[in-house]
C-alpha positions as CSV (number, residue, x, y, z in Angstrom):
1,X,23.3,112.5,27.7
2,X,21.6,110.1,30.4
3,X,18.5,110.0,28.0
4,X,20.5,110.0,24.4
5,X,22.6,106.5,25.4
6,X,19.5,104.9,26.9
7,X,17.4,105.9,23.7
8,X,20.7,104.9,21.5
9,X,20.9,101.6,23.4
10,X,17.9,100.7,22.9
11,X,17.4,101.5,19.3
12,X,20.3,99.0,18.8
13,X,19.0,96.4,20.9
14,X,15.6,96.4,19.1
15,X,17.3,96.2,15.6
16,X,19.7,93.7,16.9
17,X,16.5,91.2,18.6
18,X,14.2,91.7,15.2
19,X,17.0,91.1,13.0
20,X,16.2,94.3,10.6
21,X,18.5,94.4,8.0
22,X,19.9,97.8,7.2
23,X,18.1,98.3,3.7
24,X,18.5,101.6,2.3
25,X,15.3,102.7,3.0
26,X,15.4,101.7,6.8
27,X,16.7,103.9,9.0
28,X,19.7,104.0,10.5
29,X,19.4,103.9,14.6
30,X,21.6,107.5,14.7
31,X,18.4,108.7,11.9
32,X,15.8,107.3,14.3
33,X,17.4,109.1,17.1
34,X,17.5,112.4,15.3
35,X,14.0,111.8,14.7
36,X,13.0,111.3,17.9
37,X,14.9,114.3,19.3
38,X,13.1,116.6,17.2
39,X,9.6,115.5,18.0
40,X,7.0,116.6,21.2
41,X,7.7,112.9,22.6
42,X,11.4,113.2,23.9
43,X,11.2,117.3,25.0
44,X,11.5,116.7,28.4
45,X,11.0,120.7,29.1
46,X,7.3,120.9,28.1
47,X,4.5,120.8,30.4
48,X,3.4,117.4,29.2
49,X,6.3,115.9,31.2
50,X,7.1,118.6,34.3
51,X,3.7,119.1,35.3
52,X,4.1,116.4,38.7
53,X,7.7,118.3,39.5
54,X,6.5,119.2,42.5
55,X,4.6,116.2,43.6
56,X,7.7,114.1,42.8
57,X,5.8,111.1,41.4
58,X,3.2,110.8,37.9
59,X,0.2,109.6,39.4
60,X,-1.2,106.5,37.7
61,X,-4.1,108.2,35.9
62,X,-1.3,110.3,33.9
63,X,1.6,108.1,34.0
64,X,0.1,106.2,30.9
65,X,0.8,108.8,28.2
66,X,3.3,111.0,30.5
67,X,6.1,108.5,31.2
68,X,7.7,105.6,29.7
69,X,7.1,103.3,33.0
70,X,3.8,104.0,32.9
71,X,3.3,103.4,29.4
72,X,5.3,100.0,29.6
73,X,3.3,98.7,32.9
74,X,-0.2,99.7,30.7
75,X,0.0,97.5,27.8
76,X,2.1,95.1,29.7
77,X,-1.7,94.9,31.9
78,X,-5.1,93.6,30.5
79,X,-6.0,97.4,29.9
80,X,-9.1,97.0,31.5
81,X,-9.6,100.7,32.1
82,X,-8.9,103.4,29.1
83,X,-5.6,104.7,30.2
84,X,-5.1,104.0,34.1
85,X,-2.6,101.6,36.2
86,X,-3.1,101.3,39.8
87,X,0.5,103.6,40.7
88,X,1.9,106.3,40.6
89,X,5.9,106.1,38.6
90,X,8.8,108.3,38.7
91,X,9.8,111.1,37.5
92,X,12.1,111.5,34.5
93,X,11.3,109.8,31.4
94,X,9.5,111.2,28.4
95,X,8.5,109.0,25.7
96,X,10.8,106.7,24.9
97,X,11.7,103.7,22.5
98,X,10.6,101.0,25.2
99,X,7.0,102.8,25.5
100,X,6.4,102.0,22.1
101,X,8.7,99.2,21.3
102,X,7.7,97.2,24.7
103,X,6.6,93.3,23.9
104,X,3.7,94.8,25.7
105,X,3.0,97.4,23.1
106,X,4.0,95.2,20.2
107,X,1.2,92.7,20.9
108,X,-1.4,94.9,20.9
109,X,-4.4,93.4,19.5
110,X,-7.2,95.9,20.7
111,X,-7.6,99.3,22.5
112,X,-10.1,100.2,24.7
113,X,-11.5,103.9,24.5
114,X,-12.8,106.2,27.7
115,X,-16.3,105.4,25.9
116,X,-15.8,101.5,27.0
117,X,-15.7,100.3,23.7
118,X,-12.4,98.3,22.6
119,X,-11.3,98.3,19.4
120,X,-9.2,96.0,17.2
121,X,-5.6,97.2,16.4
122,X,-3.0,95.9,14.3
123,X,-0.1,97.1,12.9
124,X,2.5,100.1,14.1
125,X,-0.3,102.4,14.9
126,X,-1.8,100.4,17.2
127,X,0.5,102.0,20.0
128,X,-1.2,105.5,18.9
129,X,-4.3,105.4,20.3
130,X,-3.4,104.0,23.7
131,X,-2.9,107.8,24.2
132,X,-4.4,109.2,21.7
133,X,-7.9,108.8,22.5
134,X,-8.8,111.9,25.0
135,X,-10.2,111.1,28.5
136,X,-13.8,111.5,27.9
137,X,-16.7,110.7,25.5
138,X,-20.4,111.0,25.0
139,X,-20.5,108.5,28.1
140,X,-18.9,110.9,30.3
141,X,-20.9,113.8,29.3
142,X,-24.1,112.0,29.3
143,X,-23.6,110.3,33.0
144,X,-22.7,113.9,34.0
145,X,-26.5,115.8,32.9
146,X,-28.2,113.1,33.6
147,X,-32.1,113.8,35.5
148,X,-31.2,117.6,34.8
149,X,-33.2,119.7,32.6
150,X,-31.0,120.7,29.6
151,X,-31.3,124.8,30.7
152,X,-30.7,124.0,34.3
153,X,-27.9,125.5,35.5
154,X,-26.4,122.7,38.5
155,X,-23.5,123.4,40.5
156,X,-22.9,120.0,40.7
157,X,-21.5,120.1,36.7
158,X,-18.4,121.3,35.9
159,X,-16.2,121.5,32.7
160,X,-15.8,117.9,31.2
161,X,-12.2,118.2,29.2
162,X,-11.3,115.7,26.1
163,X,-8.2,116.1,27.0
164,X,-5.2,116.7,23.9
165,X,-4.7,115.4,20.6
166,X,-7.7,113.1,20.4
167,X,-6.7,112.2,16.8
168,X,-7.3,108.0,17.6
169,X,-10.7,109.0,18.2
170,X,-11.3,111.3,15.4
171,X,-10.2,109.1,13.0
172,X,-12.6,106.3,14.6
173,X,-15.5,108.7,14.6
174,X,-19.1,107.3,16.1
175,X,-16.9,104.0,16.4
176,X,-15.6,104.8,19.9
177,X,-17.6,107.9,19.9
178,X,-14.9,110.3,21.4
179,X,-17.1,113.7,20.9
180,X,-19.9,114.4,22.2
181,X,-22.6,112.7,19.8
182,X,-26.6,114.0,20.2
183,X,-29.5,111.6,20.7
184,X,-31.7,110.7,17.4
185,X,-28.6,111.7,15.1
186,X,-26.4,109.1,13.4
187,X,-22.3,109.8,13.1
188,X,-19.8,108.4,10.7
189,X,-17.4,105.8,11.8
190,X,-13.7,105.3,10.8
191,X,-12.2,107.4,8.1
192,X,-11.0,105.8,5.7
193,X,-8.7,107.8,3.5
194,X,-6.5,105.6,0.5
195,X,-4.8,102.6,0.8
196,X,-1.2,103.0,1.8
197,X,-2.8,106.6,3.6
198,X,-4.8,105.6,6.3
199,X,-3.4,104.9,9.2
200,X,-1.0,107.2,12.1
201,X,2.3,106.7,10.6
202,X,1.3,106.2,7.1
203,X,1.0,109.9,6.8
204,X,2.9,111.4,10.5
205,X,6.7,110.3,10.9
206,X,6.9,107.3,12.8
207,X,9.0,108.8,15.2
208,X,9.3,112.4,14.3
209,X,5.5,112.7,13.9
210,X,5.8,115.7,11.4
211,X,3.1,115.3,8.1
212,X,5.3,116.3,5.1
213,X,2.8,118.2,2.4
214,X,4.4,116.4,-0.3
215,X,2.9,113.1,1.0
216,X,-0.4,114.8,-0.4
217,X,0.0,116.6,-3.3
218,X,0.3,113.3,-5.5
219,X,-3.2,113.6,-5.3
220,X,-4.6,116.9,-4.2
221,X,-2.3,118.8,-6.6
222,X,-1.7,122.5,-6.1
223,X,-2.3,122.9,-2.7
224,X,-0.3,124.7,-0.6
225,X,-1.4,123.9,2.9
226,X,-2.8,121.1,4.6
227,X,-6.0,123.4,5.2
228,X,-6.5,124.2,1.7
229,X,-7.5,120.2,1.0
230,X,-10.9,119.5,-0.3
231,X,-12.3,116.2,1.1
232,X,-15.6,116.5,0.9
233,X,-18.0,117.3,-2.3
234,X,-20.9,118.6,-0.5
235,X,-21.4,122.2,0.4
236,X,-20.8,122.4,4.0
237,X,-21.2,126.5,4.2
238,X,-23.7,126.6,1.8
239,X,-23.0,129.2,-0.4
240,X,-21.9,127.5,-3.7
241,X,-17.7,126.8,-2.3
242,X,-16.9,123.3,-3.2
243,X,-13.2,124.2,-3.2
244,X,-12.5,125.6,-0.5
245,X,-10.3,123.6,1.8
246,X,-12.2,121.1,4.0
247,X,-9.8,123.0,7.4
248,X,-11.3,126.4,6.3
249,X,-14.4,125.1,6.5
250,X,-14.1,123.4,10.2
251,X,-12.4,126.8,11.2
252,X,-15.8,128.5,10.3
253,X,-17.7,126.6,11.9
254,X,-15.7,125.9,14.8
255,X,-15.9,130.4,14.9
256,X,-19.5,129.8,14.5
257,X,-19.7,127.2,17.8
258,X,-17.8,129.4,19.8
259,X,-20.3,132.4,19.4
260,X,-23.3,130.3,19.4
261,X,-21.9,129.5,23.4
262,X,-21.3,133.0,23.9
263,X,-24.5,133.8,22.7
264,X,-26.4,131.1,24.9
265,X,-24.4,131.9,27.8
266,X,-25.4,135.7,27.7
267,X,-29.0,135.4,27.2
268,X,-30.1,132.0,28.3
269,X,-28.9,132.0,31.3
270,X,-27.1,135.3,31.6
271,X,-23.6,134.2,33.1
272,X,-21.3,135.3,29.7
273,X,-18.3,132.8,29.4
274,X,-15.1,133.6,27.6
275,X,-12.7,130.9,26.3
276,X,-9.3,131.0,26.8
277,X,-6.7,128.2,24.6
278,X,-4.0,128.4,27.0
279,X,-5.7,128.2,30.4
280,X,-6.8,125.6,31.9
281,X,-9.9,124.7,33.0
282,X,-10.8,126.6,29.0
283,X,-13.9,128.6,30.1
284,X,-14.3,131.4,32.5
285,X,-16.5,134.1,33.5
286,X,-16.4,136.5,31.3
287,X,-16.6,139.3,33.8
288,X,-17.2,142.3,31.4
289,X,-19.2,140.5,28.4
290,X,-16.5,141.3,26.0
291,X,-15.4,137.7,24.8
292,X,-11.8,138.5,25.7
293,X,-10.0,136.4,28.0
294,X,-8.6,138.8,30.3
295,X,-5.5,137.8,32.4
296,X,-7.2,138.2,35.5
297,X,-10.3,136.4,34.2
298,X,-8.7,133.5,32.7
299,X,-7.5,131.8,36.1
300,X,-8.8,129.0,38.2
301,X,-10.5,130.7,41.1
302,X,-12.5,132.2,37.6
303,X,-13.5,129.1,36.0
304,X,-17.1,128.8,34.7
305,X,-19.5,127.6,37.4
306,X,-23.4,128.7,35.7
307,X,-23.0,125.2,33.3
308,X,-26.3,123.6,32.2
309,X,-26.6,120.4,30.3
310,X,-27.5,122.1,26.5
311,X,-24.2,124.6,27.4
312,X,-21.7,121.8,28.7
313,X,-22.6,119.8,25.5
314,X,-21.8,122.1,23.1
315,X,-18.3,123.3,24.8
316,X,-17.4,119.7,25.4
317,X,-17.2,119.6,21.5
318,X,-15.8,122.7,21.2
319,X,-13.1,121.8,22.8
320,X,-12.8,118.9,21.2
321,X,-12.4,120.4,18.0
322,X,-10.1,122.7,19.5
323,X,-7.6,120.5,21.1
324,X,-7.1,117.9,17.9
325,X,-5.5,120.4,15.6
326,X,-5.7,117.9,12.8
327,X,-9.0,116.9,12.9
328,X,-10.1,118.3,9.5
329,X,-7.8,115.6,8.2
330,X,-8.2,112.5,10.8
331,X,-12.2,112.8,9.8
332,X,-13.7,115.7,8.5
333,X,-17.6,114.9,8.2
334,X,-17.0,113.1,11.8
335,X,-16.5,116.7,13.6
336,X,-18.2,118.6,11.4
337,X,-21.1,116.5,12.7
338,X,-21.0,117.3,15.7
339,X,-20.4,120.8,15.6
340,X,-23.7,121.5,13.2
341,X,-25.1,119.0,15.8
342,X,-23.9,121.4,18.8
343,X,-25.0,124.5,17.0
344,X,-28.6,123.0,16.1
345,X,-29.5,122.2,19.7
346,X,-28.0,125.8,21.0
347,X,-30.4,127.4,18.0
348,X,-33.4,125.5,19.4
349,X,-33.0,128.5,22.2
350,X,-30.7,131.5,20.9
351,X,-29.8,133.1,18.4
352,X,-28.0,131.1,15.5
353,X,-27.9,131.6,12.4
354,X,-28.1,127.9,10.9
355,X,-29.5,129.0,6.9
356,X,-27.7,126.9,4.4
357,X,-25.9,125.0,6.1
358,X,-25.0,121.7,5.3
359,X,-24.8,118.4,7.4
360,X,-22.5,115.2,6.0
């Protein structure tokens, strides 16, 4: 109840300052708290907001994206640093209307990305990509195998995570240069869909964030699935599909990735990885070389220790792929990139099967 009359309140009090006339295709505030309800930013059960129970504060590299406060104090601050204030915040909040709808927030005219590059926003997506953006880029990856030989295993490298839903920097591509982008190779920039289609909210509910199909079939008639969408006329697979849907395509290769790192783990430097979705830190040693995330391998104390340079690379934008569920629509050719990109340099040493395939 606490959480319902502070959202309600403040829908009202946002209306009441803008003076936004009730049209009948503006929401009502009850319709915008509904909305709101329904959607991953106000379930205050979910790991994404219980996760510092314990410690009884949200330190100030989460509080950002986990925490109205912290989200307020951020873009209320020059922003120097992709997602970081200088404090920790309570506990108790999710994301509410005053994390978006701050004076902060609403005079957002750039965004700065974990890669250091800031990026003009405008309009009511801006607020999106404050969070998200991931936690890591080529810049990360690269400062971490720097001087080491790329099939030198170093126990000082460890897993480097994107983080969740890195759609913002999908959908700005080798702009902010959120994946892990290889040396020598160009990548595409910003996708740019249609006009009236190409920005956060312009296809996800403002406040629900759901995608409704039907927003797409004006165009891309007869689908029935978001994955079945062809956005691309080249012949990614290479084997004569031009129809197929552009997310059954990053699916396949995305397979393809994950057994070209199974692969190089076994035989170049012959400590077998598994990956497991739901645990963090993803990869672990794969105790019994059968690819299957056991329960008692896929725990901490089990976390993959044997990386090298060419392995961490290619897992980094695995997982990248892996943790923006949308990312066959925020920019296709941008991931597919860097997964043929991640499978090439892995086939310069093992085993990988690269005939026919096609890079954007």
């Amino acid at each position: 109840m606490r959480v319902f009359t502070r959202f309600l309140s403040s829908a009202l009090l946002f209306l009441a300052a803008s003076g936004t006339a009730y049209a009948q295709d503006v929401p009502s505030p009850g319709q915008i708290l509904e909305a709101w309800l329904a959607s991953p930013h106000a379930d205050s059960t979910t790991e994404a907001f219980r996760h510092w129970d314990s410690e009884g504060e949200i330190p100030g590299t989460c509080a950002v994206c986990h925490s109205t406060p912290g989200a307020v104090a951020y873009m209320s601050s020059p922003m120097e640093t992709a997602g970081f204030i200088d404090h920790p915040v309570p506990l108790g909040t999710t994301v509410e209307c005053d994390a978006c709808h701050s004076p902060g927030a609403q005079a957002l005219t750039s965004v700065v990305f974990p890669s250091g590059v800031s990026v003009p926003v405008t309009g009511s997506s801006a607020v999106c990509s404050v969070c998200h953006q991931g936690r890591a880029s080529t810049v990360q990856v690269e400062t971490a195998v720097a001087e080491l030989g790329d099939d030198e295993v170093s126990p000082a490298l460890g897993f480097i995570n994107i983080h969740y839903a890195a759609a913002a920097a999908t959908q700005l591509g080798g702009t902010v240069r959120g994946g892990y982008e290889y040396a020598g190779q160009s990548y595409v920039g910003s996708f740019q869909h249609i006009a009236g289609l190409d920005s956060c909210v312009s296809c996800h509910g403002a406040h629900e964030t759901t995608v409704q199909l039907e927003t797409c079939t004006t165009c891309h008639q007869g689908v029935t699935s978001f994955q079945a969408i062809r956005t691309t006329a080249l012949d990614i697979l290479g084997r004569g599909e031009m129809t197929t849907g552009i997310g059954v395509v990053v699916d396949e290769l995305h397979q393809r990735l994950g057994a070209a790192i199974t692969a190089y783990s076994q035989g170049v430097n012959g400590a077998p990885v598994v990956y497991s979705d739901a645990s963090y830190p993803y990869f672990f040693n794969d105790a019994n070389a059968d690819s299957v995330p056991d329960a008692s391998e896929a725990i901490y104390p089990n976390r993959y220790q044997s990386w090298t340079p060419r392995l961490l690379r290619a897992a980094y934008n695995y997982q990248y792929v892996a943790k923006d569920h949308g990312a066959f629509a925020h920019n296709p050719h941008y991931v597919i990139q860097l997964m043929y990109d991640s499978l090439a340099d892995l086939a310069t040493v093992t085993d990988v099967d690269m005939a026919g395939l096609v890079r954007p």
